[in-house]
N, CA and C atoms of all chains as a GROMACS GRO file, in nm:
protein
  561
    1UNK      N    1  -0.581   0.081   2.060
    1UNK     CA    2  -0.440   0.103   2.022
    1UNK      C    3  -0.436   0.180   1.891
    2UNK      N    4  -0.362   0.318   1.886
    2UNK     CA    5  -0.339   0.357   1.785
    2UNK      C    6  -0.315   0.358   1.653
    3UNK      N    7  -0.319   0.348   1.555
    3UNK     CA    8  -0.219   0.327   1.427
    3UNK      C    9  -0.153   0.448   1.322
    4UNK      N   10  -0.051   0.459   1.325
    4UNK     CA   11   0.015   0.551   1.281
    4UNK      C   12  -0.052   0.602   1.113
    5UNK      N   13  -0.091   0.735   1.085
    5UNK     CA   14  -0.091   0.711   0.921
    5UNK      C   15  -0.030   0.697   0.851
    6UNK      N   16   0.098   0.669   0.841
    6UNK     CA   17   0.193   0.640   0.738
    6UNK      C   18   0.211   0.475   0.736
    7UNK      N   19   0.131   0.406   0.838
    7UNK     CA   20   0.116   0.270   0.813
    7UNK      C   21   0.008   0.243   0.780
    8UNK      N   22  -0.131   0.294   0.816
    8UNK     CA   23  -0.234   0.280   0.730
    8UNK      C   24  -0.234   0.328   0.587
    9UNK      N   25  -0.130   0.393   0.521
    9UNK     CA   26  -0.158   0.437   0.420
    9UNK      C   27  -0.054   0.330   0.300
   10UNK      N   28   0.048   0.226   0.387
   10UNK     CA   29   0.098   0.138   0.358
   10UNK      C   30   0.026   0.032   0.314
   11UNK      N   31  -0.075  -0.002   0.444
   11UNK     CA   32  -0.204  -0.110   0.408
   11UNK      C   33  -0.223  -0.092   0.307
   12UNK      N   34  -0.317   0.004   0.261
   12UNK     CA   35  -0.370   0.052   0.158
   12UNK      C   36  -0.318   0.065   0.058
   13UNK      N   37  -0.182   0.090   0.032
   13UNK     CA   38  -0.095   0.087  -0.144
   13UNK      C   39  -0.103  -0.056  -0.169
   14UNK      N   40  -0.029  -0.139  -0.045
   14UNK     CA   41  -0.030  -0.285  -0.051
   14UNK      C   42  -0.158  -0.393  -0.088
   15UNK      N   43  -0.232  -0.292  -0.051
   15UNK     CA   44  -0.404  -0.416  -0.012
   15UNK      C   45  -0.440  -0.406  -0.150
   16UNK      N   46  -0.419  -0.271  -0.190
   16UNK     CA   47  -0.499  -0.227  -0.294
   16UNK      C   48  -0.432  -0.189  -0.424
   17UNK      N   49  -0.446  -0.263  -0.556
   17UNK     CA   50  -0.356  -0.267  -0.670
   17UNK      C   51  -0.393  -0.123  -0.767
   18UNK      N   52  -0.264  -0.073  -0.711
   18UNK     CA   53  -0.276   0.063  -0.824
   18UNK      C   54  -0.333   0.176  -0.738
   19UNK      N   55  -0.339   0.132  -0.617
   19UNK     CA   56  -0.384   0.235  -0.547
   19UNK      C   57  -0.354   0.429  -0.475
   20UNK      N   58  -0.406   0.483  -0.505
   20UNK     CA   59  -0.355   0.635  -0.479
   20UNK      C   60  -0.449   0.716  -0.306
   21UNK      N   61  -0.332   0.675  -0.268
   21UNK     CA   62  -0.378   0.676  -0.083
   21UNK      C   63  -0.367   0.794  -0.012
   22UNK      N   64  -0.476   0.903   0.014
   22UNK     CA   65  -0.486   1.018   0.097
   22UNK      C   66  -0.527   0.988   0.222
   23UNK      N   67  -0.408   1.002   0.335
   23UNK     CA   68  -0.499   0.924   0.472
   23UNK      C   69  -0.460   1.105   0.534
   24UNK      N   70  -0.561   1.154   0.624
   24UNK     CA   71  -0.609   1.261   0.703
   24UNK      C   72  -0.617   1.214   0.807
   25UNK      N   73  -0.560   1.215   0.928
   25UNK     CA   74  -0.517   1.208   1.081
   25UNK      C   75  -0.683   1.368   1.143
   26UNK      N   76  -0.778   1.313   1.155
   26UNK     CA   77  -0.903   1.364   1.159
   26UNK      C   78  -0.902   1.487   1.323
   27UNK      N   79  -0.828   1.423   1.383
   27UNK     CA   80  -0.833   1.436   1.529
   27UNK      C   81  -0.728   1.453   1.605
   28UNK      N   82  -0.612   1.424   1.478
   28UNK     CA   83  -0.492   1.419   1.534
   28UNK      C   84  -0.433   1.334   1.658
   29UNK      N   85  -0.537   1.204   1.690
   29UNK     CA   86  -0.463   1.126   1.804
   29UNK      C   87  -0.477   1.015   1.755
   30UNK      N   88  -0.417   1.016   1.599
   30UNK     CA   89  -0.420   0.872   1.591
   30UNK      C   90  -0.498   0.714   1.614
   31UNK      N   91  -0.616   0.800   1.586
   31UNK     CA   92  -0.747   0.716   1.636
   31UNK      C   93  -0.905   0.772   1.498
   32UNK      N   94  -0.848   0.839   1.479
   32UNK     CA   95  -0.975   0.922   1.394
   32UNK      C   96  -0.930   0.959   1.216
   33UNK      N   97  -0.966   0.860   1.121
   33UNK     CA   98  -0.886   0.900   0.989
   33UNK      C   99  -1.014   0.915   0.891
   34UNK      N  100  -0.967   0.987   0.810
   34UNK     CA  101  -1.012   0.962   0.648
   34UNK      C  102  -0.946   0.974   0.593
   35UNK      N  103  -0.964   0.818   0.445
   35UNK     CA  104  -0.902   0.782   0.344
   35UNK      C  105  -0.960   0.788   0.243
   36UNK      N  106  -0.865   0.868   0.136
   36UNK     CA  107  -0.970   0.881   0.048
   36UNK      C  108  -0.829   0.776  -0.082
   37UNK      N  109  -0.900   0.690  -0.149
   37UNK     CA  110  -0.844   0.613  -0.208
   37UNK      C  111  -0.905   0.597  -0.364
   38UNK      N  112  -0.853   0.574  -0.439
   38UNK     CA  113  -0.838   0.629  -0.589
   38UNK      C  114  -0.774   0.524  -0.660
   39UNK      N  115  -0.826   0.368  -0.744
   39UNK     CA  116  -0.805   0.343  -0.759
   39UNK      C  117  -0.865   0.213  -0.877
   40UNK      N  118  -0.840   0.210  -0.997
   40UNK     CA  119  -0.852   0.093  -1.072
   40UNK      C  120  -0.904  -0.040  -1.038
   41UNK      N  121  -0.915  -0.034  -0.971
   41UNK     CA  122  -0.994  -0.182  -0.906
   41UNK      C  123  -1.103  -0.155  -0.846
   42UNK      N  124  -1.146  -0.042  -0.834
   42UNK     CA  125  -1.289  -0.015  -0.813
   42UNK      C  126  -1.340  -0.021  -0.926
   43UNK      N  127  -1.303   0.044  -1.058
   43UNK     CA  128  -1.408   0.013  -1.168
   43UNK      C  129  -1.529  -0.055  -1.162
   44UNK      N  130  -1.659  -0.060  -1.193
   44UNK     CA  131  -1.762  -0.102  -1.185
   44UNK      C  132  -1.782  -0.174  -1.015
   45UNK      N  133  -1.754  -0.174  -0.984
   45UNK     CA  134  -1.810  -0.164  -0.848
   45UNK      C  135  -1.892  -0.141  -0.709
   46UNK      N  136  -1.981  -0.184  -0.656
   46UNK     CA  137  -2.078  -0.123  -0.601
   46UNK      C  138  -1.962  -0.052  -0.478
   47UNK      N  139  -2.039   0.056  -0.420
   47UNK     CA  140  -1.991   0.070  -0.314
   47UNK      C  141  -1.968   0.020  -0.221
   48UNK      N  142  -2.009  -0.080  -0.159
   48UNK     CA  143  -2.029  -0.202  -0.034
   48UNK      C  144  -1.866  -0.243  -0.099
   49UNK      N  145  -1.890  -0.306  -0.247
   49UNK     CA  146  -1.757  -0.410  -0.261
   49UNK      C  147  -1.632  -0.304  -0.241
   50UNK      N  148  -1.644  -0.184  -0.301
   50UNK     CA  149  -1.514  -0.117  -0.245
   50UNK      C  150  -1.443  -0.090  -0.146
   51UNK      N  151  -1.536  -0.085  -0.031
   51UNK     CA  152  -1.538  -0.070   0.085
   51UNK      C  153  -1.475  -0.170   0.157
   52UNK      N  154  -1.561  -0.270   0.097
   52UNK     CA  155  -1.480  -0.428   0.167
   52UNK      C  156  -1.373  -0.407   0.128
   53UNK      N  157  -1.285  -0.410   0.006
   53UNK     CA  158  -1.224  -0.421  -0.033
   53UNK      C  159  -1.082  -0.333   0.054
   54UNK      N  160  -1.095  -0.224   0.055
   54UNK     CA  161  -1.062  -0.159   0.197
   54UNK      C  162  -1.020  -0.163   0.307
   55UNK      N  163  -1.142  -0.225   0.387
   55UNK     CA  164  -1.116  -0.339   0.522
   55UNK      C  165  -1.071  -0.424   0.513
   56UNK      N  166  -1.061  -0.522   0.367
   56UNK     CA  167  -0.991  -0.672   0.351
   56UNK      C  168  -0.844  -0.608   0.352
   57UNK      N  169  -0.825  -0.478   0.294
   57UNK     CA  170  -0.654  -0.410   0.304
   57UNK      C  171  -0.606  -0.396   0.440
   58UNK      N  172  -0.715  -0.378   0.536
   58UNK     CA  173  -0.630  -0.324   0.663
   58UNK      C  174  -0.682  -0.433   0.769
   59UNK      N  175  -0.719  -0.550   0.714
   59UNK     CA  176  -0.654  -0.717   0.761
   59UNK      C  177  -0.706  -0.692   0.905
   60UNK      N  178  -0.864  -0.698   0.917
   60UNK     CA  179  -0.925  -0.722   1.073
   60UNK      C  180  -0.858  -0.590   1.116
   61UNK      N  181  -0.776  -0.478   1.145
   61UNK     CA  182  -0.764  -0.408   1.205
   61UNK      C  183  -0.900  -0.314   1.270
   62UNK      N  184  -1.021  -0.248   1.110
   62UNK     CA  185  -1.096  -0.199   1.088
   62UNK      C  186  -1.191  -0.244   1.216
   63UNK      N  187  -1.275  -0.184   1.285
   63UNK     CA  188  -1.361  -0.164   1.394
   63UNK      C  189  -1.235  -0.242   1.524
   64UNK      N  190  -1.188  -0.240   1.509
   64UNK     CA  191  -1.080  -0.311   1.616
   64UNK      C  192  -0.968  -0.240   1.691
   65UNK      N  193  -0.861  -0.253   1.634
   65UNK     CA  194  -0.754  -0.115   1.706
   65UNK      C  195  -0.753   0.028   1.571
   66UNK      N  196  -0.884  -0.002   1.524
   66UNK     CA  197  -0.865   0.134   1.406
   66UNK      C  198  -1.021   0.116   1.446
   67UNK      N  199  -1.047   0.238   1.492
   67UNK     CA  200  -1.146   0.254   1.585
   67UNK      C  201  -1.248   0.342   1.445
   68UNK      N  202  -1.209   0.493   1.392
   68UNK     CA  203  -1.252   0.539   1.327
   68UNK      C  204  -1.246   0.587   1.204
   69UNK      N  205  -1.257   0.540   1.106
   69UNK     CA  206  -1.206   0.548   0.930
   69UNK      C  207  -1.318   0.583   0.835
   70UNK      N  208  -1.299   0.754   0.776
   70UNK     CA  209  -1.418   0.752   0.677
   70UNK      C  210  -1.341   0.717   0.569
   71UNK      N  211  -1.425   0.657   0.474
   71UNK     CA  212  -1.356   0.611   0.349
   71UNK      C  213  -1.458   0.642   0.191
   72UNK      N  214  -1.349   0.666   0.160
   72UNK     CA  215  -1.393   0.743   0.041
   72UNK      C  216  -1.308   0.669  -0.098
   73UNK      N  217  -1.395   0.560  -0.192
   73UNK     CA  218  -1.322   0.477  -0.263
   73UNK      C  219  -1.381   0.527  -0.374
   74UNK      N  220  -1.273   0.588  -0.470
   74UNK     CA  221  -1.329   0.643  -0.609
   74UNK      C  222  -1.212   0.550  -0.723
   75UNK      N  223  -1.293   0.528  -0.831
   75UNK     CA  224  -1.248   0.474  -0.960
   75UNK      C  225  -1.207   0.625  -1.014
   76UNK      N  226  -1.061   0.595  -1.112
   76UNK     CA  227  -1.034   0.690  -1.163
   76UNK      C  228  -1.096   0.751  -1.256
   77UNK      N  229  -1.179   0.713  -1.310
   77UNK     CA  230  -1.288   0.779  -1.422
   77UNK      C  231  -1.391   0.861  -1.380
   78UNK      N  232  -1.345   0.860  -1.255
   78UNK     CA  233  -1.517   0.951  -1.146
   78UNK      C  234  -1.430   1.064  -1.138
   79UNK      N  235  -1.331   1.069  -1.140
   79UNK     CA  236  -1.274   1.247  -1.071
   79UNK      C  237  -1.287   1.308  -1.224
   80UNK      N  238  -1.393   1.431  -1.132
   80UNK     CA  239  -1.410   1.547  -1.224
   80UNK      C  240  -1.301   1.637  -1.172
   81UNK      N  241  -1.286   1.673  -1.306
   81UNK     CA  242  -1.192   1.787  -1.342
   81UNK      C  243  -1.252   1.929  -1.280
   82UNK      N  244  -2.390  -1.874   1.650
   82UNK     CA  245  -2.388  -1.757   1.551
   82UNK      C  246  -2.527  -1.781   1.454
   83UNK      N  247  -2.604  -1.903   1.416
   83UNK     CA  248  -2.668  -1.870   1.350
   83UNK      C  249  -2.786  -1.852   1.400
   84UNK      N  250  -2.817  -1.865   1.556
   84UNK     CA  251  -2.911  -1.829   1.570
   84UNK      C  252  -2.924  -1.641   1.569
   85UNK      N  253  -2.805  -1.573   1.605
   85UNK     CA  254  -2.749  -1.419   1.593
   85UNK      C  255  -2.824  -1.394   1.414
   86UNK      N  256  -2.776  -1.529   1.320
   86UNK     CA  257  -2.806  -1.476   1.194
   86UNK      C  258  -2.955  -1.483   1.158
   87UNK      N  259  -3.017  -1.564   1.168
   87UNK     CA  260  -3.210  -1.633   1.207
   87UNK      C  261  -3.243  -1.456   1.273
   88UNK      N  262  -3.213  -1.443   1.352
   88UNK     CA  263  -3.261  -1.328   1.455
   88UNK      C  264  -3.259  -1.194   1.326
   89UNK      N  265  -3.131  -1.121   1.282
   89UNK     CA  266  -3.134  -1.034   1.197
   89UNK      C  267  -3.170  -1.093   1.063
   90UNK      N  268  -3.223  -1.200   1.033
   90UNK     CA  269  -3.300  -1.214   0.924
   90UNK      C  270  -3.415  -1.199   0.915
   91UNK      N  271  -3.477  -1.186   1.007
   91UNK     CA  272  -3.597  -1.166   1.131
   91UNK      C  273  -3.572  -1.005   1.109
   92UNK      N  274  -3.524  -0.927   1.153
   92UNK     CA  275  -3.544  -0.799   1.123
   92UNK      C  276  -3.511  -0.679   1.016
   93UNK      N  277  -3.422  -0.791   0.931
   93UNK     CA  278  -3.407  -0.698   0.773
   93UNK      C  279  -3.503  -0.741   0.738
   94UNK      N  280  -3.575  -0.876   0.730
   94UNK     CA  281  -3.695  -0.885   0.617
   94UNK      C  282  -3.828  -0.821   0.658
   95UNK      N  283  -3.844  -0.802   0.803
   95UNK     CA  284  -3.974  -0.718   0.884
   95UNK      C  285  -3.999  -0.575   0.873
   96UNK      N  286  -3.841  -0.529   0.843
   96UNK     CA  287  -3.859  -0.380   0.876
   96UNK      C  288  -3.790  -0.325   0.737
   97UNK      N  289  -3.856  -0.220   0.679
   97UNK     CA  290  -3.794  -0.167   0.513
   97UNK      C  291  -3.708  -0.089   0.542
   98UNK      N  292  -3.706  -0.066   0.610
   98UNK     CA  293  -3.552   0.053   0.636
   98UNK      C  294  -3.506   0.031   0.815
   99UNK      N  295  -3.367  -0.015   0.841
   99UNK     CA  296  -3.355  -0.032   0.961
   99UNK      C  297  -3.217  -0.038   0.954
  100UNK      N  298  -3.184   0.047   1.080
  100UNK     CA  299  -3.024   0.099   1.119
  100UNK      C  300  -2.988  -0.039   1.240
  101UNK      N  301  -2.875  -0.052   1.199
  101UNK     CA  302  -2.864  -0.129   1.331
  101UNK      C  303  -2.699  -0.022   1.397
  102UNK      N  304  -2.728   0.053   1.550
  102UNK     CA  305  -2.653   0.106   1.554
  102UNK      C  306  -2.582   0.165   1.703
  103UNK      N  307  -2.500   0.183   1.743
  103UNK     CA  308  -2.487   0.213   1.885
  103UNK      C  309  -2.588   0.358   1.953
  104UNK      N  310  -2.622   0.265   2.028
  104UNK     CA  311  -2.785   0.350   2.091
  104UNK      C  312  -2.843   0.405   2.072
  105UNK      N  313  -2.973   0.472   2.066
  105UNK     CA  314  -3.100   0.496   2.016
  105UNK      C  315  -3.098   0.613   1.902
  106UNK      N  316  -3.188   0.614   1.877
  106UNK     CA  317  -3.233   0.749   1.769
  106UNK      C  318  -3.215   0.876   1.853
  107UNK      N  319  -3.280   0.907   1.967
  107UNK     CA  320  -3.235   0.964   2.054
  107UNK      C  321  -3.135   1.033   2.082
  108UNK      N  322  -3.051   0.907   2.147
  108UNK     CA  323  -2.922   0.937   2.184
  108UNK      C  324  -2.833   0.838   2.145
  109UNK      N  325  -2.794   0.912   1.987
  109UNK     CA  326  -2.690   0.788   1.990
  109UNK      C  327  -2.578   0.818   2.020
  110UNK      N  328  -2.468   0.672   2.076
  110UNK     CA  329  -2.350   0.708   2.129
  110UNK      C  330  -2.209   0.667   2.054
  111UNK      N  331  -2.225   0.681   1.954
  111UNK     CA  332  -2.149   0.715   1.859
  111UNK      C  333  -2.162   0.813   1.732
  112UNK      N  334  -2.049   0.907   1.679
  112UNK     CA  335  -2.053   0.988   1.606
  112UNK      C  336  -2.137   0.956   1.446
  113UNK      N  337  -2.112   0.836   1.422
  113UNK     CA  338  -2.100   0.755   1.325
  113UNK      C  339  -2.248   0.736   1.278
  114UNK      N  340  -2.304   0.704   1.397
  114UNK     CA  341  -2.410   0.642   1.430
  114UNK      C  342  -2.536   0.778   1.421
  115UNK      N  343  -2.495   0.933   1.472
  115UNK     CA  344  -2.532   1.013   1.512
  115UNK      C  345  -2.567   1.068   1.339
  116UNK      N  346  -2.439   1.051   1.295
  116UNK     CA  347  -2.462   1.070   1.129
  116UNK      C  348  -2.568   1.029   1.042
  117UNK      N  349  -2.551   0.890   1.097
  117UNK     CA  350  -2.645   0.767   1.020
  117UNK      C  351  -2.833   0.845   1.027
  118UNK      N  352  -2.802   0.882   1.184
  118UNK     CA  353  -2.935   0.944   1.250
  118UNK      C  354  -3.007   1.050   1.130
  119UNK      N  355  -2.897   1.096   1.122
  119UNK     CA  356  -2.914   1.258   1.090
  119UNK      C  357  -2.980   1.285   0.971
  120UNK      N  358  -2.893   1.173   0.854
  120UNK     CA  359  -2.963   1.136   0.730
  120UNK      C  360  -3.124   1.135   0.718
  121UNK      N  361  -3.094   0.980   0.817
  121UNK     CA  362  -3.237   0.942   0.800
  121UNK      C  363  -3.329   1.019   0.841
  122UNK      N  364  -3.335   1.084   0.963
  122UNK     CA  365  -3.435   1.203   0.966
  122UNK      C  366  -3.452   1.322   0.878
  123UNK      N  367  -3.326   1.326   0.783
  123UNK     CA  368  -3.381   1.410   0.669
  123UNK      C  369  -3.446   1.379   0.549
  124UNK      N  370  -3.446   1.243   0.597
  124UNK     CA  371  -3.497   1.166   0.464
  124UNK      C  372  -3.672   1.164   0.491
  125UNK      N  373  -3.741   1.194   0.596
  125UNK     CA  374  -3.827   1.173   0.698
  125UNK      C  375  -3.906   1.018   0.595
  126UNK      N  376  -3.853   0.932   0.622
  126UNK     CA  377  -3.921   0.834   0.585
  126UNK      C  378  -3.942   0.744   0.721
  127UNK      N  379  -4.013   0.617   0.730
  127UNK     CA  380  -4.009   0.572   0.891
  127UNK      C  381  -3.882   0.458   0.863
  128UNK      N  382  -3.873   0.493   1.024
  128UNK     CA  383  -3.735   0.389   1.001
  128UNK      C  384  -3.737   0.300   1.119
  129UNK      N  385  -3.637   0.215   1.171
  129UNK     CA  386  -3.671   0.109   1.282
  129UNK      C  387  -3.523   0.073   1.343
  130UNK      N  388  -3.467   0.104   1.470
  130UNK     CA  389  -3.331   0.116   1.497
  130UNK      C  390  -3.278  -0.005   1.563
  131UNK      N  391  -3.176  -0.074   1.566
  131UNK     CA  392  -3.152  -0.186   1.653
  131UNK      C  393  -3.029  -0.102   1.729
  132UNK      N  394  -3.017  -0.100   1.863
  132UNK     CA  395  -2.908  -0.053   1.992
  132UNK      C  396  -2.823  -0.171   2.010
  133UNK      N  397  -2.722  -0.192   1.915
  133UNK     CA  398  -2.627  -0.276   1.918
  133UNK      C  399  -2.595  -0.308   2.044
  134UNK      N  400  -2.539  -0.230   2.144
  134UNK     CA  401  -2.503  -0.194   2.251
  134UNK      C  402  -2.582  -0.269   2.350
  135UNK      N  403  -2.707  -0.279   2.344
  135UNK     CA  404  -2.798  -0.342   2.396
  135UNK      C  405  -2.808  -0.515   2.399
  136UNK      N  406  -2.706  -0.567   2.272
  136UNK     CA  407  -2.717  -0.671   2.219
  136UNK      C  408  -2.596  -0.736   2.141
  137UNK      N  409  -2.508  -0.795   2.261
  137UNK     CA  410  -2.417  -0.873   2.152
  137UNK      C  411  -2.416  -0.920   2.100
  138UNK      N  412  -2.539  -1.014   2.082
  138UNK     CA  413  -2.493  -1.120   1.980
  138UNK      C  414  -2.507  -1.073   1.866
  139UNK      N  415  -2.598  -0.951   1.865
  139UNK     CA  416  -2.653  -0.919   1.691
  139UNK      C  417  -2.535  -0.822   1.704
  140UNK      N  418  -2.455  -0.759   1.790
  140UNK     CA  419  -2.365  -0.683   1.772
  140UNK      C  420  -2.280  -0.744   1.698
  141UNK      N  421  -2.222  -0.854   1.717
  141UNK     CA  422  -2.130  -0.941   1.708
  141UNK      C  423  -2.172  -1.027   1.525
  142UNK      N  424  -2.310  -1.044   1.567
  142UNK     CA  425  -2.333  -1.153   1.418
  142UNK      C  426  -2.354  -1.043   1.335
  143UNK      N  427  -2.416  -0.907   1.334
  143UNK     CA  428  -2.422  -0.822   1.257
  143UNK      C  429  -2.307  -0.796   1.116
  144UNK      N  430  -2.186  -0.800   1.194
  144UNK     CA  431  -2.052  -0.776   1.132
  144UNK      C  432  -2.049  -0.895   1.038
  145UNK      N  433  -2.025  -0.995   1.115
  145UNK     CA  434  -2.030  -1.145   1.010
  145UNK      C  435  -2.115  -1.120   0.901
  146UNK      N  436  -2.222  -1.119   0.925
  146UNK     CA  437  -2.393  -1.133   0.807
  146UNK      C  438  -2.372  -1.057   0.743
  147UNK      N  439  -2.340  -0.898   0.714
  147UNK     CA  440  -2.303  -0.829   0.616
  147UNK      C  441  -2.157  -0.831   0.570
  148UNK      N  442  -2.081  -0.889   0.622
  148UNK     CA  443  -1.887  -0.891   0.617
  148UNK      C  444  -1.900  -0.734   0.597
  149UNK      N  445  -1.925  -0.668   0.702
  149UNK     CA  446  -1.912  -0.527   0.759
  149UNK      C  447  -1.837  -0.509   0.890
  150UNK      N  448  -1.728  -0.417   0.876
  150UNK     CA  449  -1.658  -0.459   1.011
  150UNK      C  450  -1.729  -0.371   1.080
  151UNK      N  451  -1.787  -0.266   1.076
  151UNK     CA  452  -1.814  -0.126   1.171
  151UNK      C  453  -1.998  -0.099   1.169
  152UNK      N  454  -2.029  -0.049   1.265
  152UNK     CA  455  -2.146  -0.011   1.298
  152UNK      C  456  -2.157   0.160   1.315
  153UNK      N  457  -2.227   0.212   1.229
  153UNK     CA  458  -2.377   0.139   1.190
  153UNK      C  459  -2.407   0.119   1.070
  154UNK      N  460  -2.467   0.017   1.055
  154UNK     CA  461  -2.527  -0.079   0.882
  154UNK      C  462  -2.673  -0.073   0.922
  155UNK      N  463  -2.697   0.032   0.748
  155UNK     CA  464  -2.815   0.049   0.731
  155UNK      C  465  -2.858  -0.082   0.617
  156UNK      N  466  -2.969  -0.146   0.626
  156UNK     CA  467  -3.040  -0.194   0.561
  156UNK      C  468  -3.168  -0.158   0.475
  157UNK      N  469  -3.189  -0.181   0.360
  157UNK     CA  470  -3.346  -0.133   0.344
  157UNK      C  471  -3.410  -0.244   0.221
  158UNK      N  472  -3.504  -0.266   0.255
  158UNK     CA  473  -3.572  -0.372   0.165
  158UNK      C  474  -3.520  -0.494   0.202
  159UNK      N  475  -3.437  -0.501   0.311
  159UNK     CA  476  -3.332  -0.683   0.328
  159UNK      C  477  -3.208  -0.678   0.244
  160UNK      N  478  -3.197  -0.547   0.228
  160UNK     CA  479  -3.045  -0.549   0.159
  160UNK      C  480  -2.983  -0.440   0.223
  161UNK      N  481  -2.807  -0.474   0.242
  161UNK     CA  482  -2.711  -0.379   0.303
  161UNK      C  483  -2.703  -0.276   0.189
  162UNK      N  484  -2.714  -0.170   0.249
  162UNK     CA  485  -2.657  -0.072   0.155
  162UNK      C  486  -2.517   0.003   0.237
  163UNK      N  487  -2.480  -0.011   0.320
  163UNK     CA  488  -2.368   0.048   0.341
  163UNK      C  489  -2.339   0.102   0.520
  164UNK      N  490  -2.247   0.181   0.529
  164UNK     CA  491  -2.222   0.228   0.646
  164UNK      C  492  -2.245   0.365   0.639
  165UNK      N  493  -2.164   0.479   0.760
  165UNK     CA  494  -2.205   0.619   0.734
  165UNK      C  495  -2.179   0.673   0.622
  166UNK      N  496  -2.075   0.617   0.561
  166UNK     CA  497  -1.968   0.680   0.444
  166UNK      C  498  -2.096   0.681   0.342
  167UNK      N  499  -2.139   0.544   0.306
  167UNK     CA  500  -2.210   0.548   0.202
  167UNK      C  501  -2.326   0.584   0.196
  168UNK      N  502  -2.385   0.597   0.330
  168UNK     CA  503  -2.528   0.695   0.325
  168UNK      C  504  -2.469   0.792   0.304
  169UNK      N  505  -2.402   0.937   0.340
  169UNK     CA  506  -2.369   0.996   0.322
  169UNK      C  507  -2.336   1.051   0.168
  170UNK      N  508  -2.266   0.931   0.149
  170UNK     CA  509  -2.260   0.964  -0.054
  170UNK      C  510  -2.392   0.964  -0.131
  171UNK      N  511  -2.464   0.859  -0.074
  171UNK     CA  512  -2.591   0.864  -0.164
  171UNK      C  513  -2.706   0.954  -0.153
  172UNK      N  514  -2.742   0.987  -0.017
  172UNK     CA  515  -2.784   1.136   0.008
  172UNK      C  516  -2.747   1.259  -0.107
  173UNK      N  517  -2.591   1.289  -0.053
  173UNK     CA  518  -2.574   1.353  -0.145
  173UNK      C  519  -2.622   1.348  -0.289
  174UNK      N  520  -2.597   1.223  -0.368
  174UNK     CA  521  -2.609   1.219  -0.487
  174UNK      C  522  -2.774   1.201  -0.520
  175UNK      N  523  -2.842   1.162  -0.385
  175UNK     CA  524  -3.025   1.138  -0.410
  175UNK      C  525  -3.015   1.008  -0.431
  176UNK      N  526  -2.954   0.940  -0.481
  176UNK     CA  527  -2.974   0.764  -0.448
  176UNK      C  528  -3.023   0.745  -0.330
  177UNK      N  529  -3.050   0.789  -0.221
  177UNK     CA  530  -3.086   0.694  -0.137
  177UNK      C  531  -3.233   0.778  -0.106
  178UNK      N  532  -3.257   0.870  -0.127
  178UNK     CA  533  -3.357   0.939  -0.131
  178UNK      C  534  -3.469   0.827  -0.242
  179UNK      N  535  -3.459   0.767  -0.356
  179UNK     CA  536  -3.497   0.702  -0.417
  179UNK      C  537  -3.500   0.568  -0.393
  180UNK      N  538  -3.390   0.515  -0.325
  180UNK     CA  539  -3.402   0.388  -0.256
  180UNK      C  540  -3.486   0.394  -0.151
  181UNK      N  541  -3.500   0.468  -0.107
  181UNK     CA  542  -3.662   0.450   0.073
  181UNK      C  543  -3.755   0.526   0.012
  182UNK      N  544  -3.782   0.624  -0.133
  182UNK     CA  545  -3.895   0.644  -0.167
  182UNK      C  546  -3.950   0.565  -0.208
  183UNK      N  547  -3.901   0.484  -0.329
  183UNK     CA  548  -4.014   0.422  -0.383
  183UNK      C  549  -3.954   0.258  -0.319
  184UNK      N  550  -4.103   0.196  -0.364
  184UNK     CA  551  -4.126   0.034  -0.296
  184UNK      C  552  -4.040  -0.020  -0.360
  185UNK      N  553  -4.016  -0.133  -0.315
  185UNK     CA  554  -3.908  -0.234  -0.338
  185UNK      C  555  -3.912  -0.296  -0.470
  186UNK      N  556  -3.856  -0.268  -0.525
  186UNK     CA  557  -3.850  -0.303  -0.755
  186UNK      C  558  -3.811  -0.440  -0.747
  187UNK      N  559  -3.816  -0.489  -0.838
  187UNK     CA  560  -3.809  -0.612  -0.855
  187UNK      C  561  -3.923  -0.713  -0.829
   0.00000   0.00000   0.00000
């Protein structure tokens, strides 16, 4: 079952505090995304925990009716100029 | 489930680098998975694959044991390091090139 990106990108403001949410419709059928997410609560963070952190936003959906999601979780102090 | 967990404790601690992932090195049948492939053969280090597909229960306990929802989860040394996303990043950056070169620290 599909999920629209303008509701995955809801998850994601909601799941995630302070969060800055780029969701990309990959395939265009609503089955295929990358998110690239930007946000303060990654600070020191391994990658694994960001990630979770992520999937804990989109609440069991993740490998389930959201079939394919690259994710891309950056702390704001990583974006180079 | 814990015998699913006994079983992949059994093969992160046996094998130093091991994908667990939808079907073979070969042919795998997912994109994801095909990625995961792709790395690791550029990494040419040896590696050891589990065919999820082949195997629910580790399909199934896999997800639990790492609280990873998606396949494929690479392991190395008995520790998760991530899914495609994050091989992918660390490649890039040579972290993981250094994580399967040298022996296990600590």
């Amino acid at each position: 079952m599909p999920i629209a990106a303008n509701e995955l990108e809801r998850l994601l403001r909601e799941g995630i505090p302070g969060a800055e949410v780029t969701v990309t419709d990959l395939a265009g059928d609503g089955d295929h995304y990358s998110a690239r997410v930007v946000s303060p609560a990654f600070s020191g963070l391994s990658r694994v925990k960001r990630h979770q952190q992520v999937y804990a936003a989109l609440g069991g959906r993740m490998g389930g009716e959201l079939h394919a999601l690259q994710v891309q979780a950056v702390a704001p102090e990583e974006i180079s100029k | 489930m814990s015998d699913a967990k006994s079983r992949i404790d059994e093969i992160v601690s046996n094998n130093e680098v091991v994908l667990f992932m939808k079907g073979t090195a070969l042919f795998p049948q997912c994109g994801f998975s095909g990625r995961a492939i792709a790395i690791l053969d550029h990494l040419g280090v040896p590696f050891e694959t589990v065919d999820v597909l082949q195997d629910q229960e580790i399909r199934h306990g896999i997800k639990e044991y790492s609280d990873w929802p998606t396949i494929p989860q690479l392991y190395v040394n008995g520790e998760f390091v991530g899914g495609s996303d994050i091989m992918m990043e660390m490649f890039e950056s040579g972290e993981l090139q250094q994580l399967v070169g040298a022996p296990a620290a600590q």
